[in-house]
N, C-alpha and C positions, 0 to 999 in steps of 0.2 A: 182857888185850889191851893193848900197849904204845898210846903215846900217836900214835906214826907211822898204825897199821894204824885207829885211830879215823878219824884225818884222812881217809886214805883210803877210807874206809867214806861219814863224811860227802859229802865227794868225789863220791862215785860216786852217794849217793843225790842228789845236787843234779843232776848230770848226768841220770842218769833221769828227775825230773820235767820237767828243763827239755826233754827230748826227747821229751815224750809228746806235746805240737801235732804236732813237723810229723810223726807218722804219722795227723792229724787227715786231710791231705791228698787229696783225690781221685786215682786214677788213670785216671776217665775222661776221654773228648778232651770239648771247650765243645761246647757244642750249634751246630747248623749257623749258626743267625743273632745267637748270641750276642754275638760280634765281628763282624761282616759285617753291613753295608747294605745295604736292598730296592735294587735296580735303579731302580723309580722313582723319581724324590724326591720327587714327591708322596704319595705310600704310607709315605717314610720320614718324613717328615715329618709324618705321623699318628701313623707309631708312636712317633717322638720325642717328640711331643708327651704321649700318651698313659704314655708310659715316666715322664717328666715328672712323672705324678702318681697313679703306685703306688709304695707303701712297700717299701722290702726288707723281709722279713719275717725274715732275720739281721740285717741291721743295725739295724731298727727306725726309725733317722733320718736314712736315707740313701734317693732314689727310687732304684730298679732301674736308672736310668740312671746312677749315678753309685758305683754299689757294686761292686766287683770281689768279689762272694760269689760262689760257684757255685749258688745256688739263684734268684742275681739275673739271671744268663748264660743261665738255663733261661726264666724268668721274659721275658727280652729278644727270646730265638728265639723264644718261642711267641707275643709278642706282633707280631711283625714276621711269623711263620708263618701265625696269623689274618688280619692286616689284606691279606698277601698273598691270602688264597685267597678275600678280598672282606667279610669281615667289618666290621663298625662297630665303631671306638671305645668305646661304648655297646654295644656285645652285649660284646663283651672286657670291659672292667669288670664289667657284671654277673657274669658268665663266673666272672672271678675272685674274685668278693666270696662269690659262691654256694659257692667251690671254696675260698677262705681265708676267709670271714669279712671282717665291715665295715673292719676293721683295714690292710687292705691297700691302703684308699684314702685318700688324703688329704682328700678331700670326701666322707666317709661319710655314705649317701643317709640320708634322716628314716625311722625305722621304729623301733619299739618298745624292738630295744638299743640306739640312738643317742639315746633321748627324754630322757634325762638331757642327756646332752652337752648337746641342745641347749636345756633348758629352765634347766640349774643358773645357768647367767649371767642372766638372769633372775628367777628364786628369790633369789638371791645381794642382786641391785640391791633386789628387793621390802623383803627381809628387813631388808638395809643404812638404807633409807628409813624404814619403821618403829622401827627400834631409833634413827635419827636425829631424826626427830620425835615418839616417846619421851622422849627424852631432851632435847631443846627445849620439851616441853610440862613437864616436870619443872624446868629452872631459870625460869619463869616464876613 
């Protein structure tokens, strides 16, 4: 194989990997309330709020409000779909934590997988004070 048809080979595999994303793409249409606001603005206003403070669960570090994922779009209509049909704020979260896991809120409620979270800062500072007064009662 001359040195031309290598290139070309190389070439061609660089183009293929770089073109395997965009078949990543969805071809379905966004969910009905994904881009579109409640009619009320009190209702949107909940949902905003509430959008506000769930995780993308693609992007990780981005709220559902601010993610253009397609599972964030899905994630945006269903919460504007409940708050429309009269739902709480508070049943939706639960809803969703029940439905993804503590992970999808940013103020993950107290329950047994969150007991670390919220105990290690704590443990952390105990541990800290110990090993400091330790070591204080040591250069005396």
């Amino acid at each position: 194989m001359g040195e031309g048809a290598v290139r070309r080979a190389m070439v061609l595999a660089c183009a293929l990997l770089t073109a395997g994303p965009l078949a990543a793409d969805s071809n379905q249409p966004p969910s009905p309330y994904a881009y579109k606001q409640l009619e009320d603005p009190r209702q949107e206003a909940r949902a905003k709020a509430l959008m506000g403070e769930l995780r993308c669960l693609v992007c990780q570090g981005q709220s559902i409000a601010d993610s253009d994922a397609e599972l964030a779009g899905d994630m945006r209509s269903l919460v504007r779909e409940r708050i429309k049909a009269g739902e709480s704020p508070d049943q939706i979260r639960a809803w969703l934590i029940e439905r993804y896991g503590s992970w999808v809120s940013y103020a993950p409620v107290f329950g047994p997988e969150t007991l670390f979270l919220y105990a290690a800062p704590l443990l952390l500072l105990l541990v800290g004070g110990l090993l400091a007064a330790r070591r204080l009662k040591r250069s005396r």
